[in-house]
C-alpha positions in Angstrom: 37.1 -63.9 26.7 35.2 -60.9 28.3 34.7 -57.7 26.5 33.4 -54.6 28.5 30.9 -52.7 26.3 29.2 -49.8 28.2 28.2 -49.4 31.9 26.5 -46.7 33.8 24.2 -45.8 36.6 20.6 -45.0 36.7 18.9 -41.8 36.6 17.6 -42.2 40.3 18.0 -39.7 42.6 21.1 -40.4 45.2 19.1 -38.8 48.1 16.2 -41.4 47.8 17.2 -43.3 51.0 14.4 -46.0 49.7 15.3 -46.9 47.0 18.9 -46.6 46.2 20.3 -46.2 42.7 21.3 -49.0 40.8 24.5 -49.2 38.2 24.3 -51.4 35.2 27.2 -52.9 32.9 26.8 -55.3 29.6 29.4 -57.4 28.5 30.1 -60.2 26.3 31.2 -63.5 27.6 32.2 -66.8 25.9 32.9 -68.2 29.2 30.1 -69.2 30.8 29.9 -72.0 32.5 26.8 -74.0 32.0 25.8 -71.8 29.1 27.6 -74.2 26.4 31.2 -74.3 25.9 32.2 -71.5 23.7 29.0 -70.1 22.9 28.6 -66.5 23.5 26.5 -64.5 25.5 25.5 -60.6 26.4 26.3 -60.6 30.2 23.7 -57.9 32.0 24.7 -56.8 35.6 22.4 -54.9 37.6 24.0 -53.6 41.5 23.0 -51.7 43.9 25.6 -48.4 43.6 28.1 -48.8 46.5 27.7 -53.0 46.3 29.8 -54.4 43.7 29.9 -58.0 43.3 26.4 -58.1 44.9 24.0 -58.1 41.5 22.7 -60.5 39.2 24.1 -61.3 36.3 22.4 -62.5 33.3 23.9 -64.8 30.7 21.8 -63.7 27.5 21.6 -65.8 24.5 21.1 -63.5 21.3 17.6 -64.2 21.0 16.9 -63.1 24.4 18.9 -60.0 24.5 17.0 -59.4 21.2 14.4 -59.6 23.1 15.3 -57.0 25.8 16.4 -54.6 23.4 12.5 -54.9 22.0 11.2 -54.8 25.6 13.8 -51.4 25.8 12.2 -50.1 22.8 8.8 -50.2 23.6 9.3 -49.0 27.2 10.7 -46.2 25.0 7.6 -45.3 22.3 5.0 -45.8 25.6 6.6 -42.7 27.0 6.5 -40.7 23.7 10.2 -41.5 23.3 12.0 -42.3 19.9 13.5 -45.9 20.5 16.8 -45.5 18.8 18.5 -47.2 16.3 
């Protein structure tokens, strides 16, 4: 089972010819090989826009996308940001 949840691109510029914008998907995944048969995971993808199927994907166990969503939030308050729900 995979089960698309959001995806987007970044906020970059598309005329920075240095550092080109990225797109970003998450996911969730029971399939993973290697992860444990049947155990599920948040899939991250990060690509470069214009290179699908050239990212990295991230097999997230809870605790770990936990603790991205913390790392998110924190980002968040540094720049005077409210971090969500």
């Amino acid at each position: 089972m995979r089960r698309s949840i959001d995806d987007a691109r970044d906020d970059h510029p598309a005329d920075d010819e240095e550092r080109p914008g990225a797109s970003w998907a998450v996911a969730l995944e029971d399939a993973c090989e290697g992860c444990g048969d049947g155990e599920l995971r948040v899939v991250l993808t990060l690509e470069e826009v214009g290179r699908p199927g050239l990212g990295v994907v991230a097999h997230l166990a809870p605790d770990t996308a936990r603790r991205l969503r913390a790392a998110l939030a924190a980002a968040l308050k540094e720049i005077g940001e409210p971090a969500g729900p």
